[in-house]
PDB file of the backbone (N, CA, C, O) and the ligand in Angstrom, with CONECT records:
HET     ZN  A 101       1
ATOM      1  N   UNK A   1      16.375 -14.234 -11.746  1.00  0.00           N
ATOM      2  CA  UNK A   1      14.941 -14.518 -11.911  1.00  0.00           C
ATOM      3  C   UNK A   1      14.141 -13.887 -10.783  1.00  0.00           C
ATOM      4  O   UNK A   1      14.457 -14.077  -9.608  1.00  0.00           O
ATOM      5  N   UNK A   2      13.103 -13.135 -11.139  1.00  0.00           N
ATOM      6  CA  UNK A   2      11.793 -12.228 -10.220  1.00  0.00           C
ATOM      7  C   UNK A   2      11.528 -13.613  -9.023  1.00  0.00           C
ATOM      8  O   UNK A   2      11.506 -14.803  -9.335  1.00  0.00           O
ATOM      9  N   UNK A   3      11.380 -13.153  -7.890  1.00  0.00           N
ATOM     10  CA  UNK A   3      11.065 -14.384  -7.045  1.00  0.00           C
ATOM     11  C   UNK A   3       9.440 -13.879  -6.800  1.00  0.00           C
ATOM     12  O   UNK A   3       8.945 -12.770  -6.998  1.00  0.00           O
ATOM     13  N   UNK A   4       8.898 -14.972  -6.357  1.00  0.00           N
ATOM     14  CA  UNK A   4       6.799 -14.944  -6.629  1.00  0.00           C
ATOM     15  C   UNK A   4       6.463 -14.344  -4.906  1.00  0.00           C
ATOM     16  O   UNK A   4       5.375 -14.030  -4.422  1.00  0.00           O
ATOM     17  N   UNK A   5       7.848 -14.341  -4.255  1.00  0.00           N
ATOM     18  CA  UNK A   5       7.283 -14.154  -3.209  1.00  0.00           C
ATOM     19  C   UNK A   5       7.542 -12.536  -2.588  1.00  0.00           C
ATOM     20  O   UNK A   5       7.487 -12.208  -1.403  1.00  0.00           O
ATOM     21  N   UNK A   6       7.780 -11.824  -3.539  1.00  0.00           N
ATOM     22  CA  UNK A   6       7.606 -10.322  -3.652  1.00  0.00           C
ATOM     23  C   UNK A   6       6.541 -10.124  -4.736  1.00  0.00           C
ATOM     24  O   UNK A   6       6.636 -10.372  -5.938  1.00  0.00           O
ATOM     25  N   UNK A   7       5.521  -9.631  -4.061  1.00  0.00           N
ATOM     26  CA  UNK A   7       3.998  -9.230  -5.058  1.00  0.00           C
ATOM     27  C   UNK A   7       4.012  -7.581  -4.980  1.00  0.00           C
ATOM     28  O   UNK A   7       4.530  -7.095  -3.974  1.00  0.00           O
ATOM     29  N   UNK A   8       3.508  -6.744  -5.921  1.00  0.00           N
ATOM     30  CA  UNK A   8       3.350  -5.565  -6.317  1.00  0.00           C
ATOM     31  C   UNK A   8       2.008  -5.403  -5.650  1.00  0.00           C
ATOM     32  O   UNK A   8       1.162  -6.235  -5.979  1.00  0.00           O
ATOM     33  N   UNK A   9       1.601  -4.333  -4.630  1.00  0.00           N
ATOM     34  CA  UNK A   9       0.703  -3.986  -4.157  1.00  0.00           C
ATOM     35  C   UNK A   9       0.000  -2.146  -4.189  1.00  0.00           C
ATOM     36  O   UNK A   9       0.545  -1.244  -3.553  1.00  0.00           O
ATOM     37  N   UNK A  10      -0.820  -2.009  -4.753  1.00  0.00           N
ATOM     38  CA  UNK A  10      -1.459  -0.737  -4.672  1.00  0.00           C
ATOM     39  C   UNK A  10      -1.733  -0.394  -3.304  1.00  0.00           C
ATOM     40  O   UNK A  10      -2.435  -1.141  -2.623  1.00  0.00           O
ATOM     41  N   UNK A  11      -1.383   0.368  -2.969  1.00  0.00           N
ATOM     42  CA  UNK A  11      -1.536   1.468  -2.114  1.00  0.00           C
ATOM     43  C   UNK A  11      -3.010   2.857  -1.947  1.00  0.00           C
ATOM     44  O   UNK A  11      -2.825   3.935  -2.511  1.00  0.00           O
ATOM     45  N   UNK A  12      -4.437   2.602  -1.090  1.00  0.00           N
ATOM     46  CA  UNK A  12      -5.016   3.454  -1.112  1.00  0.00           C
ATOM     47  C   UNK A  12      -5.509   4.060   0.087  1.00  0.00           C
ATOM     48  O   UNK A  12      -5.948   3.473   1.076  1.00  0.00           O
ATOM     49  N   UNK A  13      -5.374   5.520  -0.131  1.00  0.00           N
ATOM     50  CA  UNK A  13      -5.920   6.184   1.030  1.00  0.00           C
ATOM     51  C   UNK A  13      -7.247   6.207   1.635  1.00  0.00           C
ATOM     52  O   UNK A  13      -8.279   6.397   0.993  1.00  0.00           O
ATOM     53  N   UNK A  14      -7.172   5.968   3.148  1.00  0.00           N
ATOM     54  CA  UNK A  14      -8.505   5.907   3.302  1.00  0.00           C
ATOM     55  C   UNK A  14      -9.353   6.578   3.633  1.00  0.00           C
ATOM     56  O   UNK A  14     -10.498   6.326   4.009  1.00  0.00           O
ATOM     57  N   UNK A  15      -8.624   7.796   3.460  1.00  0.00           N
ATOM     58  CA  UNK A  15      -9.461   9.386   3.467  1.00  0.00           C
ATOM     59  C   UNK A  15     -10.419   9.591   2.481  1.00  0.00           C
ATOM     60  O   UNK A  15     -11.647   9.614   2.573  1.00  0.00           O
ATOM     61  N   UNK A  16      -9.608   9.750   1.424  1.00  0.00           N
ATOM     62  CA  UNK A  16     -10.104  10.147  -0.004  1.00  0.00           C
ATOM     63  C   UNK A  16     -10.227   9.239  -1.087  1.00  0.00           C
ATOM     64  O   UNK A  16     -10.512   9.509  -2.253  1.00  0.00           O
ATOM     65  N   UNK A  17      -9.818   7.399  -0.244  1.00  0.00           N
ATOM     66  CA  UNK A  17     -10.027   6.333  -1.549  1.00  0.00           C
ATOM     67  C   UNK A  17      -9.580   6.740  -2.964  1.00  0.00           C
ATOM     68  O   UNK A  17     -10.134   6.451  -4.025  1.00  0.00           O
ATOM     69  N   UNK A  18      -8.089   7.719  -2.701  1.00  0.00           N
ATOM     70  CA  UNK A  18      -7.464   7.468  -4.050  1.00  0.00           C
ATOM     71  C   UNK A  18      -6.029   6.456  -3.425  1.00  0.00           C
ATOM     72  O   UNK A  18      -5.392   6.163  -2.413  1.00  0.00           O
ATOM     73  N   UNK A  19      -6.149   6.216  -5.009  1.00  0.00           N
ATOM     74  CA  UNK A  19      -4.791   4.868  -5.320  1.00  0.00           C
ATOM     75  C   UNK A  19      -3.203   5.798  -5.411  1.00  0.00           C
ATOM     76  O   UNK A  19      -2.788   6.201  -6.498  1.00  0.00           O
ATOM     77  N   UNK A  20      -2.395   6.054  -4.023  1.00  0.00           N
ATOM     78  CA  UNK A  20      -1.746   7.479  -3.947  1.00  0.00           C
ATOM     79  C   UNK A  20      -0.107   6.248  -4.203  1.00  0.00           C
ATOM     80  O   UNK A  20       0.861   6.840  -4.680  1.00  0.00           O
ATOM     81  N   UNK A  21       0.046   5.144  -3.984  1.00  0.00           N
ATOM     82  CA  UNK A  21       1.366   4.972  -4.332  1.00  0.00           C
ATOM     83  C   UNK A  21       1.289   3.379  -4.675  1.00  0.00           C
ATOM     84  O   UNK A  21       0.329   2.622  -4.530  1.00  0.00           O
ATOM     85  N   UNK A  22       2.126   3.202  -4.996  1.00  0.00           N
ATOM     86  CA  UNK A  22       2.679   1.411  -5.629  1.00  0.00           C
ATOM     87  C   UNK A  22       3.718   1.278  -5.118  1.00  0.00           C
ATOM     88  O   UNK A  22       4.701   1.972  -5.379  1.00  0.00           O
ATOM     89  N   UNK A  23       3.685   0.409  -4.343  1.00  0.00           N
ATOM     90  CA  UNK A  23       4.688  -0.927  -3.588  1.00  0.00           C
ATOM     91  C   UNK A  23       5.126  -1.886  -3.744  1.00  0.00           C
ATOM     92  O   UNK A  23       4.462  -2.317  -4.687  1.00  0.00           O
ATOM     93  N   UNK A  24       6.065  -2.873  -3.407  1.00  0.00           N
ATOM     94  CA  UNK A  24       6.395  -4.138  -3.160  1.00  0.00           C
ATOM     95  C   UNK A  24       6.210  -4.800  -1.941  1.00  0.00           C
ATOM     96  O   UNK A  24       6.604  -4.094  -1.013  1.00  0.00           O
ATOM     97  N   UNK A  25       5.869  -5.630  -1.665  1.00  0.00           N
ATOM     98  CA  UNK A  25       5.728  -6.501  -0.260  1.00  0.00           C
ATOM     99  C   UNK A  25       6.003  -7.676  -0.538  1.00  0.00           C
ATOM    100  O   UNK A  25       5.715  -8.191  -1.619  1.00  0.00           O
ATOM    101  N   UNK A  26       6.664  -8.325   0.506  1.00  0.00           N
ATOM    102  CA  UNK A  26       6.946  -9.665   1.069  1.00  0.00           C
ATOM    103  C   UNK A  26       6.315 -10.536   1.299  1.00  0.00           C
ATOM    104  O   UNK A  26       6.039 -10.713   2.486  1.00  0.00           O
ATOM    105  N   UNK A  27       5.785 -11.495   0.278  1.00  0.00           N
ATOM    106  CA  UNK A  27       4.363 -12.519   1.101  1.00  0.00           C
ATOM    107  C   UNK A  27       4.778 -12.905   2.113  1.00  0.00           C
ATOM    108  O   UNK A  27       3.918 -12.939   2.993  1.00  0.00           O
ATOM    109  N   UNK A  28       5.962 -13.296   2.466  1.00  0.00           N
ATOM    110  CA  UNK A  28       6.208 -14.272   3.500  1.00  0.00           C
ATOM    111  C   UNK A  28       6.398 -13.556   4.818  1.00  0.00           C
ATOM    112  O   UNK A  28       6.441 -14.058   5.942  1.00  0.00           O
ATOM    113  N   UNK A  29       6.514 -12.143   4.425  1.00  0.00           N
ATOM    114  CA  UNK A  29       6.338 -11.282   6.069  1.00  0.00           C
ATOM    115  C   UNK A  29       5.252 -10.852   6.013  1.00  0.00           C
ATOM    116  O   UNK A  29       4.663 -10.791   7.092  1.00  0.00           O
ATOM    117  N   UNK A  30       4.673 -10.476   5.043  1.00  0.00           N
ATOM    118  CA  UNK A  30       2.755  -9.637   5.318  1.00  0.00           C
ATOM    119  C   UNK A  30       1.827 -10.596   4.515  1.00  0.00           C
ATOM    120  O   UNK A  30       1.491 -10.494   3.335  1.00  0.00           O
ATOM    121  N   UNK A  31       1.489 -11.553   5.424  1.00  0.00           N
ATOM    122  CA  UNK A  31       0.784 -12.765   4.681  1.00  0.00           C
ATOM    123  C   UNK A  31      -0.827 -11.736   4.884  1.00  0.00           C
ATOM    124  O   UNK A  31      -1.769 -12.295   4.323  1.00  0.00           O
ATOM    125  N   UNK A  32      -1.110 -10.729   5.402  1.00  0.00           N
ATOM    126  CA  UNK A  32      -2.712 -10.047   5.809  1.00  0.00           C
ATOM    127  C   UNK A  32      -2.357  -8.889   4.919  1.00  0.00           C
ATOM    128  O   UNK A  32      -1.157  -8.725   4.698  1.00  0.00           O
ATOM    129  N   UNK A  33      -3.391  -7.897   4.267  1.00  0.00           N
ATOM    130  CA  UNK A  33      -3.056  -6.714   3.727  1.00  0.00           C
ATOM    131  C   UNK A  33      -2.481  -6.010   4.498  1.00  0.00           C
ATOM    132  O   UNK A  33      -2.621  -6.073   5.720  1.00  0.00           O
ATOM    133  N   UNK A  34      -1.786  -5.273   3.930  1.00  0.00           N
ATOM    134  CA  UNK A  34      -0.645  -4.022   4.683  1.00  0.00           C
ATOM    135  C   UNK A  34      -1.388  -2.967   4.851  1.00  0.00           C
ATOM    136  O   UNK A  34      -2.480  -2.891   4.287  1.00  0.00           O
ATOM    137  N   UNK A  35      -0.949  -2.044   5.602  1.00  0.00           N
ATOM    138  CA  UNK A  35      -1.445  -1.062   6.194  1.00  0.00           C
ATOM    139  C   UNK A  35      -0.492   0.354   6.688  1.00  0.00           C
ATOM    140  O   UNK A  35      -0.131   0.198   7.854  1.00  0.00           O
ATOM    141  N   UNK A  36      -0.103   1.412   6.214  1.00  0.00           N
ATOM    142  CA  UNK A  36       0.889   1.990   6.037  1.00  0.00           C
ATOM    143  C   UNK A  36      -0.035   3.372   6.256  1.00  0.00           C
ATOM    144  O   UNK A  36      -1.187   3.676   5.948  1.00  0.00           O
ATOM    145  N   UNK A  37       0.904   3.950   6.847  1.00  0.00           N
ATOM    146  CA  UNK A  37       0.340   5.701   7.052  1.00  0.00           C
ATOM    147  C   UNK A  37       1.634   6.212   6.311  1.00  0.00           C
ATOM    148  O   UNK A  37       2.840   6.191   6.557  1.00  0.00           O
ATOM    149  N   UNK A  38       0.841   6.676   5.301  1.00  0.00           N
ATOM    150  CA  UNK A  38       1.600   7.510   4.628  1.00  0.00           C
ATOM    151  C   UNK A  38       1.397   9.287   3.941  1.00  0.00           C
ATOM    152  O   UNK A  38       0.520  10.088   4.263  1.00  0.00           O
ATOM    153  N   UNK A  39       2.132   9.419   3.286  1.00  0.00           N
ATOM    154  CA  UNK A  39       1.686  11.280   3.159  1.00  0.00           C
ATOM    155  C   UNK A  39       0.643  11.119   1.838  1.00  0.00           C
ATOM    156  O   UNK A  39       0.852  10.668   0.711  1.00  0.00           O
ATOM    157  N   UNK A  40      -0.579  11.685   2.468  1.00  0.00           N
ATOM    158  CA  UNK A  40      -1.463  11.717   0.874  1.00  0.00           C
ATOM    159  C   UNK A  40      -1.644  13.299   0.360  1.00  0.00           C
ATOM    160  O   UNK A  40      -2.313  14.194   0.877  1.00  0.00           O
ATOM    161  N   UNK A  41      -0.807  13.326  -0.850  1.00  0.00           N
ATOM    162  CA  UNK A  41      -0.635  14.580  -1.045  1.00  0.00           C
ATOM    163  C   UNK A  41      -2.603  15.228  -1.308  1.00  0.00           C
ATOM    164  O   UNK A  41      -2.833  16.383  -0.950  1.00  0.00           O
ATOM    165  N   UNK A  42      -3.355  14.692  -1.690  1.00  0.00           N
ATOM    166  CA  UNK A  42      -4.668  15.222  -1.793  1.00  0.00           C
ATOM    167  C   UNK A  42      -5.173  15.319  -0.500  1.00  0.00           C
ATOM    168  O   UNK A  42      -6.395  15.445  -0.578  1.00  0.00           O
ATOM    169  N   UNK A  43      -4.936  15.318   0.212  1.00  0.00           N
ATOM    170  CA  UNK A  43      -5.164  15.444   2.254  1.00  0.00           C
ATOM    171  C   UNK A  43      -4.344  16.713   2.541  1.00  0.00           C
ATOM    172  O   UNK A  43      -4.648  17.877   2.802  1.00  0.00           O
ATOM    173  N   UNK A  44      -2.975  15.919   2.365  1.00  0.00           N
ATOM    174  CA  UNK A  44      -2.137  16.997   2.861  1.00  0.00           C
ATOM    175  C   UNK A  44      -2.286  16.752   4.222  1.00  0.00           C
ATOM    176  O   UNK A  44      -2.548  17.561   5.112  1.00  0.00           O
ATOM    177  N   UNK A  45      -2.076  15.438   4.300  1.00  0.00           N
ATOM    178  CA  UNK A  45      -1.591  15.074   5.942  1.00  0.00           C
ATOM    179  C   UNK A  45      -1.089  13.389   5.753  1.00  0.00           C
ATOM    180  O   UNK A  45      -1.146  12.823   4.661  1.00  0.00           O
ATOM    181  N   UNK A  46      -0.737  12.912   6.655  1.00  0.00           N
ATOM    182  CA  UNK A  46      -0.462  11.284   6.979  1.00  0.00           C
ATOM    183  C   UNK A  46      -1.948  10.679   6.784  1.00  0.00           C
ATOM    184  O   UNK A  46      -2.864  11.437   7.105  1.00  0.00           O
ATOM    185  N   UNK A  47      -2.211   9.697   6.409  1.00  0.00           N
ATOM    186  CA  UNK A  47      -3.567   9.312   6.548  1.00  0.00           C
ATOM    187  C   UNK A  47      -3.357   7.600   6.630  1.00  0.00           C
ATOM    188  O   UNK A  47      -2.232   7.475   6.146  1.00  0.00           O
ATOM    189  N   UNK A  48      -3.787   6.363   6.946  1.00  0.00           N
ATOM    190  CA  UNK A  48      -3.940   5.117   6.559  1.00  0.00           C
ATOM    191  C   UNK A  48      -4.223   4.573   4.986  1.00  0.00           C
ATOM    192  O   UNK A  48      -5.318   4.681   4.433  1.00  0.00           O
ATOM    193  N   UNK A  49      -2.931   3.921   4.325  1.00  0.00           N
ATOM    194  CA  UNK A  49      -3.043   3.489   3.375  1.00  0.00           C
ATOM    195  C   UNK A  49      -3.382   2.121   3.187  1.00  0.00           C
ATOM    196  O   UNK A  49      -2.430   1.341   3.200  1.00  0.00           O
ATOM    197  N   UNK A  50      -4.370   1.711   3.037  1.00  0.00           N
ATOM    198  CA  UNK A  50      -4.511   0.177   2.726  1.00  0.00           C
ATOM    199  C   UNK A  50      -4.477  -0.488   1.380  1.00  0.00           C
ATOM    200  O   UNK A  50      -5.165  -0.072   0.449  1.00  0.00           O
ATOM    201  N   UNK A  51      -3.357  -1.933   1.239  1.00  0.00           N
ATOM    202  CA  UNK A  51      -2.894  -2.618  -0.127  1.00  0.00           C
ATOM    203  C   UNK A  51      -5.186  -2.989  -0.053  1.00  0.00           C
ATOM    204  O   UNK A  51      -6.123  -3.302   0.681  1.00  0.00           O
ATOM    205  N   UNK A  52      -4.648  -2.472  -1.951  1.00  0.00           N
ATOM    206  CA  UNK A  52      -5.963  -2.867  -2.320  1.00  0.00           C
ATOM    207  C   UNK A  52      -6.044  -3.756  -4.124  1.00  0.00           C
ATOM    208  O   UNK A  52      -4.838  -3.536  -4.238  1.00  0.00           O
ATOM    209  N   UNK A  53      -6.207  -4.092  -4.742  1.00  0.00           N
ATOM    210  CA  UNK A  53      -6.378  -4.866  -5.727  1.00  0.00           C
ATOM    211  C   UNK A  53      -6.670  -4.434  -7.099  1.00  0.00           C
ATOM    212  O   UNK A  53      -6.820  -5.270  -7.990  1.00  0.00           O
TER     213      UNK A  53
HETATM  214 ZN    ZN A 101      -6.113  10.858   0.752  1.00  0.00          ZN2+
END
């Protein structure tokens, strides 16, 4: 059985405010939105990804 305390989170860049990947997170370790530098291929560099809704 899916446990409630892994939630599916969108992933967006905060360069270009596109929605660049989909995640899983841990409520019980990232109780605040996540925050991830990751590769945004429309940049074409690392940029700050913030879980968005
Ligand atoms: Zn971007």
């Amino acid at each position: 059985m899916a446990s409630d305390k892994r939630v599916k989170v969108t992933l967006e860049c905060q360069t270009c405010k596109r929605r660049n990947y989909i995640t899983m997170k841990n409520k019980q370790n990232d109780r605040e939105r996540i925050e991830l530098k990751k590769y945004c291929r429309w940049d074409r560099v690392h940029t700050v990804h913030k879980e968005t809704r």
